[in-house]
N, C-alpha and C positions, 0 to 999 in steps of 0.2 A: 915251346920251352917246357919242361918237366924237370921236376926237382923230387930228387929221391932221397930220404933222409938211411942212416944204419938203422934201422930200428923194422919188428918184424910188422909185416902187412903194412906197406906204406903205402897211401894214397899214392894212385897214379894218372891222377889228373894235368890236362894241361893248357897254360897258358897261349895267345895266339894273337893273330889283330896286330896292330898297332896301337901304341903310346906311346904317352909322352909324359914325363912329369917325375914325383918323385915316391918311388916306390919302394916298402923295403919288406927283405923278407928276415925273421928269426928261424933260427934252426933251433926243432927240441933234443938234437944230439950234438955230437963233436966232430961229425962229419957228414956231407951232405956230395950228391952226385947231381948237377945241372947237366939238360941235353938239350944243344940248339939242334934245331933240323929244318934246311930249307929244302921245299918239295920243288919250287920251280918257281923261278925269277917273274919279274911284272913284264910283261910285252908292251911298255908302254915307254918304257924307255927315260921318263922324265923323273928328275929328281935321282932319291937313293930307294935303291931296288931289296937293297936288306944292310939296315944298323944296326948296331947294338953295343951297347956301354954299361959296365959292369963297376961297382965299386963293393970292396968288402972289405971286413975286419972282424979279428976276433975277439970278443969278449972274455972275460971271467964271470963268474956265476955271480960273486960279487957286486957288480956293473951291473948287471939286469934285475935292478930296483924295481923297473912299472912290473917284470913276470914274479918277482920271489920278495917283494918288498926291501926294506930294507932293517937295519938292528934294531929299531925299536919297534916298528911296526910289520910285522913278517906276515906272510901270506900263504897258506896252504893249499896247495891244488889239488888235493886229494892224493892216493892210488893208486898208481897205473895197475888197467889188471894185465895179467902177463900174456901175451900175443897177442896185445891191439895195440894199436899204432896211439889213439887218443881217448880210450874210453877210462873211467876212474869213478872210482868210490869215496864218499865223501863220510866220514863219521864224525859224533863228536865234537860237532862244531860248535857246542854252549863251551867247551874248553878253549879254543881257537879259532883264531882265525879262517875260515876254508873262503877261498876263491874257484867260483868256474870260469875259466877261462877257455877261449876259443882256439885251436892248435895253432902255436908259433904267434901267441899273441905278447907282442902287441903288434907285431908285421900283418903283411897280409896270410890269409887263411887256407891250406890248400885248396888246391879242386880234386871233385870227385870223393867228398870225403864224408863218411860217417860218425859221431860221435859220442855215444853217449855216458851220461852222468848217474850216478847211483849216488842219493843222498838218504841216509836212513838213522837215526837215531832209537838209543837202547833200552837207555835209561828210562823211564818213563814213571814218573809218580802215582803213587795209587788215587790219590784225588784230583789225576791233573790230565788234562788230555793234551797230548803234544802235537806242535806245527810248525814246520820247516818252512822259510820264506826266505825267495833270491829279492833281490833288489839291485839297483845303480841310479843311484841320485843324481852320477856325473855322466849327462849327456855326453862328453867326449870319447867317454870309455867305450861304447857299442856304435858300432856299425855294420850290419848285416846289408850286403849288396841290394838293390830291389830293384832296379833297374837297369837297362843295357846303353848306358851312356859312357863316353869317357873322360869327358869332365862333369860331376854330377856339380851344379851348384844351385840345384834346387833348395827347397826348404825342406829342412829332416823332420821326417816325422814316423812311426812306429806305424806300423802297418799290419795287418792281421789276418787269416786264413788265406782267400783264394787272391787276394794281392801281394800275395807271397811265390805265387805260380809263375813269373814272371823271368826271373831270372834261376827259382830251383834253390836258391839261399835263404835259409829261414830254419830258425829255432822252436821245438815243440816242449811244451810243458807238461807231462802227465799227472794227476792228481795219484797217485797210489807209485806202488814199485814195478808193475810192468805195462805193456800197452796195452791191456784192456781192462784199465783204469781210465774215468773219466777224462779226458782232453780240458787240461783247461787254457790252456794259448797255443794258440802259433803264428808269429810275429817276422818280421824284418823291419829293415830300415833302420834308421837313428835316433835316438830322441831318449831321455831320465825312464828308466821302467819304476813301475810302482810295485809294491810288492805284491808279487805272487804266492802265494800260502797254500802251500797242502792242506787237507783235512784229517792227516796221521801223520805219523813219524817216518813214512818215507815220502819219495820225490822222485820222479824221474825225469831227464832232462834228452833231447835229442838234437844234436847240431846237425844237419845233413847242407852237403853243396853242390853246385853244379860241375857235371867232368870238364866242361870248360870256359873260360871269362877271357878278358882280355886283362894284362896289366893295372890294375889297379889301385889309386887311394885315394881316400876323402881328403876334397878341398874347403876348409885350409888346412895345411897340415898338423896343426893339434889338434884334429880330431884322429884316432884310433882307430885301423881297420880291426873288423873282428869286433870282440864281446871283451866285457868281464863284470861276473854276477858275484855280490856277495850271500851269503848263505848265516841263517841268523835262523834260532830255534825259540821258539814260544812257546807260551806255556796258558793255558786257559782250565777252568773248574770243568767237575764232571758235572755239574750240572745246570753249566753257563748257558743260557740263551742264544750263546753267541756262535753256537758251534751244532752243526747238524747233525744229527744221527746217522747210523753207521751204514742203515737202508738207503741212503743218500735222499730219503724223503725233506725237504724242506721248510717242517710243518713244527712251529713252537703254540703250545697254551698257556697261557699264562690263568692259575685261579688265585681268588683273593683266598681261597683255604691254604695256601701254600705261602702267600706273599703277599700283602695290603698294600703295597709301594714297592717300587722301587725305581731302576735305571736299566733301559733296553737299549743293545746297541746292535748295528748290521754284523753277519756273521764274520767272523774273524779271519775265515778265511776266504780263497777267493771259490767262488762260483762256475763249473760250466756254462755254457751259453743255453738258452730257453729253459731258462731255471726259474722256479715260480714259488717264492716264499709267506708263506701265510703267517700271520701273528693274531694267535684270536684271544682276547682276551673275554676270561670268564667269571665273572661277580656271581656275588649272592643275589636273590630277588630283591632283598633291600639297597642294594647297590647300584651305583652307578659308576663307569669309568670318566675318565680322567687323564687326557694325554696331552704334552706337549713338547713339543719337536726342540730340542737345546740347540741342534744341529742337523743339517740334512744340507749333502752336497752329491753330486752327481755328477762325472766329468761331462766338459762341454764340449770334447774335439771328438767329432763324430767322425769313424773311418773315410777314409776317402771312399768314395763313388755312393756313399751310402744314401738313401733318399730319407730324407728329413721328414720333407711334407707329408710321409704316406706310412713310414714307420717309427716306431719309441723303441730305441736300444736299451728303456729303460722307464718303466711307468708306473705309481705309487698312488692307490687307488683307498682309501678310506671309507668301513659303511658302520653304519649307527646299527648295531646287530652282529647276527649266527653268521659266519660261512658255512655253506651244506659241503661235506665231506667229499671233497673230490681227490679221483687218481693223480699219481705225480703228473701221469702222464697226459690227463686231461688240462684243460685250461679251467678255471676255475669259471663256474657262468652265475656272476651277480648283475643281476639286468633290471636289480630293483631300483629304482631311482628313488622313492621317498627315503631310503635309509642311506644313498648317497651322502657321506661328507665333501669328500673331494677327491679329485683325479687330477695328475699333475705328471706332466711328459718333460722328459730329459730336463734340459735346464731351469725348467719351471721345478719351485719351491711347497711346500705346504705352509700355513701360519709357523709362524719361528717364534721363538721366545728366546733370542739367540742372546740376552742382555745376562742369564742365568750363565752362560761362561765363565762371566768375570766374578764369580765366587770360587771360594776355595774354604781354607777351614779356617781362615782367620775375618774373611769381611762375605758377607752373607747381600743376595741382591732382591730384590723386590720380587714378589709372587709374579706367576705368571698369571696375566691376565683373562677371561675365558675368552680376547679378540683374538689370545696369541695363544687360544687351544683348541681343543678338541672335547666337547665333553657328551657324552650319550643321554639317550635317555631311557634307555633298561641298562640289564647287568650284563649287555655284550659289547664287544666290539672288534673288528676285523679290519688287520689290516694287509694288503696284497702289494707285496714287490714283484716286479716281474724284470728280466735280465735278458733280452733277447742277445746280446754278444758276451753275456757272463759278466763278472766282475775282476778278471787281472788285468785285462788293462786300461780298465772304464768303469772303475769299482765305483760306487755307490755308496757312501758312508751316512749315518745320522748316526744320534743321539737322542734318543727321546726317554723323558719322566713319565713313568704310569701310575696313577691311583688309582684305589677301589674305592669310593666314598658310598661309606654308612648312612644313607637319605634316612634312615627309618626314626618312626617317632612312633612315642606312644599315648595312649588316648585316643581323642577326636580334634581335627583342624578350631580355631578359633575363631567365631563369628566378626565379620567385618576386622579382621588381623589382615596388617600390612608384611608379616613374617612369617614364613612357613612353622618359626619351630615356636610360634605361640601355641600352645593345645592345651585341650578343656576332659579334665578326668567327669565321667557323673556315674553316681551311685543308681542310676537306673541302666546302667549298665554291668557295671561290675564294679564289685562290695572290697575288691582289695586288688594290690596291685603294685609293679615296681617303676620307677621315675627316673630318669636320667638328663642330663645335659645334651646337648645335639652332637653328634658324631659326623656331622657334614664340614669336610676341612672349609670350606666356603663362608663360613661364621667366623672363623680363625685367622690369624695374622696372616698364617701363612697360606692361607687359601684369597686371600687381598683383604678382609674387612680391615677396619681399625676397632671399630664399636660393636659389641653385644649384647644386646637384650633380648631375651624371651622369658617369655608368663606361661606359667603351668596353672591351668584353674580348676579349682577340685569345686563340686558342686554337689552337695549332701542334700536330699530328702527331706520333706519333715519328720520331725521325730530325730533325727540322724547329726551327728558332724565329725569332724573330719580328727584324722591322727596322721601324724605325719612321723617317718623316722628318715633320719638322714646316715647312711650308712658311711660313709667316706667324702670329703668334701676338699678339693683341689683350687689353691689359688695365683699358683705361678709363684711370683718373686714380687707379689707387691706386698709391699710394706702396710699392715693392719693386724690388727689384734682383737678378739672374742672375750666376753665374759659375760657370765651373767650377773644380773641383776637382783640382790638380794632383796629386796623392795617388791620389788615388779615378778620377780622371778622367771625375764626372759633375757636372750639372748642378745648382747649390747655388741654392737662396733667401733673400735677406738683407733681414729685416723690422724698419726700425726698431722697438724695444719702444713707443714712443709715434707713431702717425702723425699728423704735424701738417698734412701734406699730403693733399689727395688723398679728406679723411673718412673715417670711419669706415671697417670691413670690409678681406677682403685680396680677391686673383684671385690664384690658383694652379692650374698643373698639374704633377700627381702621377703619374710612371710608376712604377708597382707592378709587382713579376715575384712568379708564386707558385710556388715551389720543390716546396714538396706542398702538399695540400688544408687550408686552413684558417690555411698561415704565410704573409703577407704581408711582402714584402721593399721596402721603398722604396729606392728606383736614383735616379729627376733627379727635380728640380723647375725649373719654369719661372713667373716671373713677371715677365716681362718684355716690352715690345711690341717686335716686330720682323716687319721682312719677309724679311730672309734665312733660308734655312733650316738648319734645326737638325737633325743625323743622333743618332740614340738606338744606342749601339754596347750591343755583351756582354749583350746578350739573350738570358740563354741558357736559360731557364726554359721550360718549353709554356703555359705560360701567362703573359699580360701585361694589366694596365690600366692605362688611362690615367684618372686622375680629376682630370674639370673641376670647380671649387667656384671659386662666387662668395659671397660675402655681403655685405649691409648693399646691394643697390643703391638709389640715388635712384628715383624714380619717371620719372625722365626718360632713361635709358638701358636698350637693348633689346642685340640681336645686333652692333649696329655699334659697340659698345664693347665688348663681351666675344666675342672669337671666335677660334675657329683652323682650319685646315687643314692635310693633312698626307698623307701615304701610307703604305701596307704595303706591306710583303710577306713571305713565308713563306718563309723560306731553307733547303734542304735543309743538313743539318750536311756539312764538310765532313771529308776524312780526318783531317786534324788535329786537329780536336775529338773524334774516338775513340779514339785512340794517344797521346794527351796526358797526358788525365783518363782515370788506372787505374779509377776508380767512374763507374756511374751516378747517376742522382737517384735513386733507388731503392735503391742501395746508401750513398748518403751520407745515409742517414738510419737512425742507427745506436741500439742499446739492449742494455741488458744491465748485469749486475753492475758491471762495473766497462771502461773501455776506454784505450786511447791513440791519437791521430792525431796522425801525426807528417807535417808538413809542408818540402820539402826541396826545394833545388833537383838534378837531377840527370838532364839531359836526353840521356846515353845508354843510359837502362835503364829499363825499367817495371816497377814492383815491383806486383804483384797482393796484394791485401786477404791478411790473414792474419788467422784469429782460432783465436785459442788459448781451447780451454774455451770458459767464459762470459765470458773477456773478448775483446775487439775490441781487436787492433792492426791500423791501418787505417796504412801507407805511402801516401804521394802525390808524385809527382813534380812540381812546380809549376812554370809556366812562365808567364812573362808576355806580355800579352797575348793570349793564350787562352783560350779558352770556359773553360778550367778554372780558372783565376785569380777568374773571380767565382761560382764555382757554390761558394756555402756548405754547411753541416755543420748537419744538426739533432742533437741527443741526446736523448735521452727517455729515464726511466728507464721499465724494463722490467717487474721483478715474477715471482713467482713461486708455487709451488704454497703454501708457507709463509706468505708475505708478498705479500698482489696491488699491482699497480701504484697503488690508491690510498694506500696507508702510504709509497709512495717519493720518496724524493727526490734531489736533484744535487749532488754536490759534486764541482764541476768547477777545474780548477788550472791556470791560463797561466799561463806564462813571459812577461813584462813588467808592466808599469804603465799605469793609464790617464791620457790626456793631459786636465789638465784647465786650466784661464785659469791654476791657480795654477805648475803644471807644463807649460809648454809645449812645452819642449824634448824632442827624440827623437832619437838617432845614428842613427836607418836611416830609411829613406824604406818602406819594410814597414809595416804597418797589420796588427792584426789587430781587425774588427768583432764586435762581441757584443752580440746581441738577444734578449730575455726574448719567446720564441716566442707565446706570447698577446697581447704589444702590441709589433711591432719597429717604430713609429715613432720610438723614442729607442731608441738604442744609446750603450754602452762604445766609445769608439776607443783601442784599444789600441797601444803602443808594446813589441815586443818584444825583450826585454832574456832573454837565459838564466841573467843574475845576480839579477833580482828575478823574483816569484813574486805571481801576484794570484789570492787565493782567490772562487768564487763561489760561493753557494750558489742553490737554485732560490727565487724568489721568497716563494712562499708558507710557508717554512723554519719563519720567525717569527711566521706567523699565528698568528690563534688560530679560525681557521675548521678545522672538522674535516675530516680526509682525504676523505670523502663531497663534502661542499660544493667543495672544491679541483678534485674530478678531475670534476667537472660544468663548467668551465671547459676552454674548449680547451686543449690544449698549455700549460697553468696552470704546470706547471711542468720547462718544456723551454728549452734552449737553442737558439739558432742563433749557429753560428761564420762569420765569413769571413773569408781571408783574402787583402788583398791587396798581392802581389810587387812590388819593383822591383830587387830586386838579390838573390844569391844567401844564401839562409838553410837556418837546420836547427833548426826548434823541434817540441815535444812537448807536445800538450795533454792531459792525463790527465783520468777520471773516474772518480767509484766513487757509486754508490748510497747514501743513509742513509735511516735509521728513525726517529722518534722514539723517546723511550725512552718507556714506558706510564708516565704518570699519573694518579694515582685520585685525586679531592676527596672532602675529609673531608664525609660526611654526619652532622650533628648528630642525626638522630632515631634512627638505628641505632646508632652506636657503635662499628660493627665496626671501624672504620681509627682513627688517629690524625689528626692535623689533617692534616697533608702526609706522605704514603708514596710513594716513588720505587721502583718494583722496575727496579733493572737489570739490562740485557738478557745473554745470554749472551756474545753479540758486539758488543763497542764500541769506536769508538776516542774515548777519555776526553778527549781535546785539543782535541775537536769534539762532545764530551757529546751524541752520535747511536752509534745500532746500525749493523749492517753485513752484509749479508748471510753467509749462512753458507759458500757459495762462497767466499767472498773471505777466510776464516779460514785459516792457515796454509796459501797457495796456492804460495808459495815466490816470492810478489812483494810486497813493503811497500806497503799502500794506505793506511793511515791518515798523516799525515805526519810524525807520530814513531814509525813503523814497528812501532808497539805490534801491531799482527796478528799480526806476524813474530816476536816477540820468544821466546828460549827458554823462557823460563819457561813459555808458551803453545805451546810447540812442543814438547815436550822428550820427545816420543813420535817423534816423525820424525831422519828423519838426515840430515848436513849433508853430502848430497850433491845434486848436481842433479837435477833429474826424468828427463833421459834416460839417467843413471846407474843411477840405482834401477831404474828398467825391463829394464836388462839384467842387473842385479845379480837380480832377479826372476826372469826366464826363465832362466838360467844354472841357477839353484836346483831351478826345476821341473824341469829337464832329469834333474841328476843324481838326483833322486827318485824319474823316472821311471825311470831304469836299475835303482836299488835294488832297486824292487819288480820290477821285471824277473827280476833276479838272484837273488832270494830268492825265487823263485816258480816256476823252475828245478830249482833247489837242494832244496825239498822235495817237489819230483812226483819228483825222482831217488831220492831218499830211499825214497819211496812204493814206488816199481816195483822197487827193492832189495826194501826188505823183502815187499812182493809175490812174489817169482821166491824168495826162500828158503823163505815157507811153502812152498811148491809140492814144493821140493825135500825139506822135510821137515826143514830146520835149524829150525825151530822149534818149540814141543811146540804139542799142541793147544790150545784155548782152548773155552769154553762161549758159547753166544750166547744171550742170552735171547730166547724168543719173546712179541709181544705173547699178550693176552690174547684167548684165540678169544672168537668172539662167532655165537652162534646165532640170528637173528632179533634181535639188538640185546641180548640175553641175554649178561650174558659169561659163562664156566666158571667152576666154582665153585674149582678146582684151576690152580694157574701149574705149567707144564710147561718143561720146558728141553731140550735137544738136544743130544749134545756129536758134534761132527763129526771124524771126523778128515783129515788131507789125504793123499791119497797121491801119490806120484810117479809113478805109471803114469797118469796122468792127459796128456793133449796139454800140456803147461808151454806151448808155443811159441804152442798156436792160441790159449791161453787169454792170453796175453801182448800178442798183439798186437790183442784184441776190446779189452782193457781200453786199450791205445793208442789205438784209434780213437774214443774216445768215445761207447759207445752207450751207448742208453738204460737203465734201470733193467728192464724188460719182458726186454732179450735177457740182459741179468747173474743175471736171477731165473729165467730158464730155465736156462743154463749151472750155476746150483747145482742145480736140479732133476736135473738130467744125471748131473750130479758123484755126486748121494743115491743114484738109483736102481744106480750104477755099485758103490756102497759098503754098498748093501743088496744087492747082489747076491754082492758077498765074503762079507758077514755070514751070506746064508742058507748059503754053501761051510762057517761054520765054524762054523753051529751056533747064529747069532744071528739070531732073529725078531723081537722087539719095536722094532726100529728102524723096520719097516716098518708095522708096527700101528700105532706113534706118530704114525708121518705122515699114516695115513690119518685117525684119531681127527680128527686136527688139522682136517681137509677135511669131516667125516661133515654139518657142515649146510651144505655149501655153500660154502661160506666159500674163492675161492680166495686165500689173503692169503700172498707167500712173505714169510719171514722173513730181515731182511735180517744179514747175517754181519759182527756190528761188527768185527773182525780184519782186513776186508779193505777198502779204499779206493773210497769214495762216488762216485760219478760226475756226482754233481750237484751237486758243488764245482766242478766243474773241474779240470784237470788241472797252470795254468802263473798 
């Protein structure tokens, strides 16, 4: 059968076979020529050897609704061009409607026939790049033959290149306006097309059929032999991501110098097949990327015949890094596996953060999280699509968010910090410098935190401290207000108790100075947005922080709602701050028994520290406006060998009142601050008055934590004082050390105590039921405050003179004592040498001396012998006079009697006496030289004065 329309060059294809069923054809003219021709009957003789049944009618143009639409909805088929049976040009179709349709559609389609379509658009905006895309969402409308059956009631499905070889029926899609423009389809079968998108303002389209088929139509019969594509013009930026360059290279960069953020999406239009797209994105060194997938879908109806297991019509490969510049035409070769993120084939996904959909511009969704991203670790990152069957009819789509985030910080990291963006500025690095808030969206609402804090710590030299200026200061929408302090002259934060504004959470910054290691002193607060800048004066600490804290953010503010700026620098102190302030910070951190700081104006004299004993009188010269005016006072009790520092505690006495809502008033514009050293966030503001008296004691007084557990707490219980001047004063803050008094609970199983036994202490002052070191017992100063230390009763061993009395009254004493014994030491060596020179002379009678006991070999004699001597005066008086002045030894005095014997035994032999000299020898007969010393005559081994 062959059917020939009026019309020039008409298909002369023909039908053949057998069928059966219901087939229809349209005519594109007003008259048409059918030719039956039987060549030769079946030899077979059974059945019917040739049928055939015909039904027809004629339309009006009208009536053919599915080819020309209908009055509301019309449909353009473009332009026939003139001497082709079915080829047409399509323009203009952002004004109208244009339909491509398959020749004599919606019947069946000739055979033998060619077709093509010319789609091309004119207009074309200077910022805009244009793209023509067919479409049919309605599976009914397309059926290209693909098989030789003739009842097809398989499953329809869309088929593509060489499974289109089969029956010779199949539609080709050209990417440009002629054929040697890239290929981006060629398809058959049945089944919704997705959109096809050129990459320019034209299209070209090619229906080609086979010269001959049998009878045919799709069962059931609403389905539609033949096509029909709609035609829809688009419109994308010239310098959208989403659209490839005109090289047909497939190659986007993305730098944060162009764009810090934004939204990447797959290319808009479709893709030939072994198409290979790179997205590399490129930060600064301080940067890091940031990506998360909104969306990524991938069709999952893999071509027939296609093998799965062994290829990826489609594969989305992410590396933590550079891709190295490769040709279209190479494949890209990343074979590093450490900067592998992931690889993820046809229906397989990457991390999704797919819950970011459900935003628009009125309800905003929860950050993405980094399980449901991507994030590097330098300023690259690459990402590889790859397209082995292209993308029209197995496109590929995502959605993904990219960030460059700001990692950079400045300074140096923080010792033992649990936050990256804690950092430590020091002047042995660099003497000035600029300061910022973190720029890592990660800190921020919208990066997932809820809470912010980091510390900047500046650390000044000696000699040195710190200036801070704060250049612009950002605090979002939360409700708080700045002022300074006319008093104080620093910078105050004022938060309403309830914020009805602004939601929940505050933004504050906190400059902290730390006097010594471990007391934190809070100076301004700032919570306020401004762009003028803010100067931070009397910094005069070596060390300062600033603490940034946010809390409670939305999810929808980052760095451009919370942020600041600012500068350092390190100021050498100048002379005035050293002739000012009598102490250092090292010397105003004082301890000991008991002390006084006496604060005073008096700016022609510098009084230098004075400490008497164990206690501290510390003088200060105060002046306003001077480094010394804000450099506070710690005190700490001390402790001793008796009593260690963990039993002590403060009992500290100012001179005024603290000012509270109930008492507001104050006569001086003088301030003095007091902070409980372990937490000086809340301070006492004192009003100093020399007529009232505020007693403190150190915090933990009244615990009932035992002294162990207390002194494990820093500075648990230490003061800091400050004072600050505006007009000339003279006040005294005293302090003295206490004890508790020992008490012992009644133990019921032993007995030994009674329920409650108090042993008090030796030293107390009973008005404050606390001990008192024992220093500070009758010191000749009243520390208790009804002066009970001092009191007679407890004193009535000392005398009521002063201490530098007694001291003189003391050495006056020793003086004369020492002349006493002087004088009387004299007095009897005179005596001595008297009575000395008379034996000599013979005024005296003889005397006996006893001699020891001889001793022979350790033996002593059995008989005591005795000697009687007598003196005579022919003897040297003079020489012997002055041996015994000079002091010698016992050795020359025991010869000089030897002298004296043998002188006096030598008289004796004159008159007839021998045994004087027998005796002596006796005495000597074992050896034994021992003289016997003459008690009559004076020792020389006393001394002589």
């Amino acid at each position: 059968m062959t059917i020939v329309e009026r019309s020039p060059s008409p298909p002369t294809g023909q039908w053949c076979g057998s069928a059966w069923g219901y087939t229809v054809y349209f005519s594109e003219s007003d008259s048409i020529n059918m030719t039956l021709r039987l060549d030769r009957l079946s030899q077979q003789g059974v059945g019917y050897n040739f049928d055939f049944k015909l039904a027809y009618k004629f339309l009006r143009r009208s009536e053919a609704r599915l080819r020309y639409g209908n009055a509301t909805v019309g449909a353009w088929r473009g332009e026939r061009i003139p001497g082709t049976y079915c080829d047409r040009i399509l323009s203009d179709c952002d004004l109208r409607a244009c339909r491509i349709q398959s020749p004599n559609f919606p019947g069946v389609y000739p055979r033998n026939a060619t077709c093509t379509y010319r789609i091309e658009h004119t207009k074309i905006p200077a910022d805009k790049h244009v793209l023509l895309a067919v479409r049919q969402t309605n599976s009914h409308k397309i059926h290209i033959k693909d098989q030789i059956v003739k009842y097809d009631r398989s499953q329809r499905v869309l088929k593509i290149w060489d499974q289109c070889n089969v029956v010779q029926d199949y539609l080709t899609v050209w990417d440009g306006s002629t054929r040697d423009s890239p290929v981006l389809v060629r398809l058959c079968g049945g089944d919704a097309v997705p959109d096809i998108i050129s990459r320019g303002p034209n299209m070209l389209l090619e229906f080609h059929t086979s010269p001959y088929d049998n009878p045919f139509h799709p069962v059931p019969l609403s389905y539609l032999p033949g096509f029909e594509l709609e035609v829809q013009v688009l419109y994308v930026d010239k310098d959208s991501h989403s659209y490839v360059r005109t090289d047909g290279r497939c190659r986007f960069v993305l730098r944060s110098s162009d764009k810090t953020s934004g939204i990447l999406r797959n290319p808009r239009h479709s893709l030939p097949p072994n198409t290979s797209c790179v997205y590399y994105f490129q930060g600064r060194s301080n940067e890091i990327v940031w990506v998360s997938f909104v969306k990524y879908h991938s069709a999952g109806t893999e071509p027939a015949g296609f093998d799965q297991q062994q290829d990826c019509s489609s594969q989305l490969t992410i590396w933590d890094g550079a891709a190295p510049d490769a040709d279209l035409d190479r494949k890209l070769d990343m074979t590093d596996q450490r900067s592998l993120l992931g690889s993820f084939c046809r229906e397989e996904s990457p991390r999704l953060c797919d819950h970011a959909l459900l935003s628009n511009s009125t309800r905003a969704t929860r950050p993405c999280a980094p399980s449901e991203s991507y994030i590097t670790t330098g300023p690259a990152l690459t990402i590889l699509q790859e397209l082995r069957q292209g993308s029209a009819l197995y496109p590929v789509s995502f959605l993904l968010r990219y960030e460059f985030v700001d990692v950079s910080e400045q300074g140096q990291p923080l010792t033992d910090s649990k936050s990256a963006c804690d950092r430590v500025f020091k002047s042995a690095l660099t003497y000035s410098g600029r300061f910022q808030a973190p720029r890592a969206i990660f800190y921020y609402g919208r990066g997932g935190a809820q809470n912010l804090t980091c510390i900047l710590r500046f650390e000044a030299k000696q000699g040195e401290r710190v200036q801070l200026t704060f250049l612009n200061t950002f605090f979002g929408n939360k409700h708080c207000g700045t002022h300074k302090d006319s008093r104080t002259s620093r910078w105050k934060c004022d938060r309403p108790p309830r914020r009805t504004i602004g939601g929940e959470g505050f933004a504050q910054i906190i400059i902290t100075e730390f006097p010594w290691v471990g007391v934190p002193i809070q100076r301004d607060c700032i919570c306020t947005n401004r762009s003028e800048p803010i100067n931070i004066h009397t910094l005069t600490a070596p060390v300062v922080e600033v603490n940034f804290t946010v809390t409670m953010m939305n999810i929808t503010e980052d760095y451009d709602d919370f942020a600041f700026e600012g500068e350092y620098k390190f100021i050498p102190t100048g002379p005035g701050d050293d002739t000012v302030c009598s102490t250092g910070w090292g010397e105003r951190r004082v301890r000991g028994s008991s002390g006084e700081i006496r604060l005073y104006d008096k700016r022609q004299m510098t009084i230098v520290p004075e400490i008497v004993g164990d206690r501290n009188v510390i003088s200060e010269s105060v002046r306003a406006e001077v480094a010394c005016v804000h450099r506070p006072w710690l005190i700490e009790p001390g402790g001793d060998d008796i009593s260690p520092v963990q039993g002590r505690y403060l009992y500290v006495k100012v001179p005024g009142y603290e000012i509270t809502s109930s008492s507001p008033f104050c006569s001086t514009p003088n301030r003095l601050f007091i902070y409980e050293a372990r937490d000086t966030t809340r301070s006492k503001e004192i009003c100093p008055d020399i007529n009232n008296n505020l007693e403190l004691f150190s915090p933990d007084w009244k615990s009932s934590e035992t002294p162990l557990e207390t002194s494990l707490k820093p500075h648990a219980r230490s003061y800091v004082i400050d004072f600050l001047q505006h007009e000339q004063a003279d006040y005294s803050i005293k302090w003295i050390e206490l004890m508790k008094k020992p008490n012992f609970d009644h133990d019921p199983d032993t007995n030994v105590l009674p329920e409650a036994v108090s042993f008090d202490c030796l030293h107390s002052c009973p008005e404050l039921n606390a001990c008192i070191p024992i220093a500070l017992w009758c010191d000749g100063s009243a520390h208790c405050p009804s002066g009970y230390d001092e009191d007679d009763s407890n004193c009535s061993f000392r005398l009521s003179l002063p201490p530098p009395y007694i001291v003189a009254a003391g050495g006056v004493a020793l003086l004369i004592c020492a002349v006493l014994i002087a004088f009387c030491a004299c007095k009897k060596r005179k005596r001595k040498d008297k009575e000395f020179k008379a034996r000599l002379d013979g005024a005296i009678p003889t005397e006996e001396r006893p001699f020891d006991r001889a001793k022979a070999n350790g033996v002593p004699e059995a008989s005591r012998q005795y000697a009687t001597v007598q003196k005579y005066a022919t003897i040297d008086k003079y020489s012997l006079s002055q041996k015994y002045s000079a002091g010698l030894n016992d050795a020359r005095y025991y010869d000089e009697v030897a002298q004296r014997d043998k002188l006096a035994d030598t008289r004796y032999a004159s008159l007839g006496r021998g045994s004087r000299n027998m005796r002596y020898e006796n005495s000597r007969g074992n050896g034994s030289r021992r003289a016997m010393p003459d008690l009559g005559y004076p020792d020389l081994k006393d001394g002589f004065c």
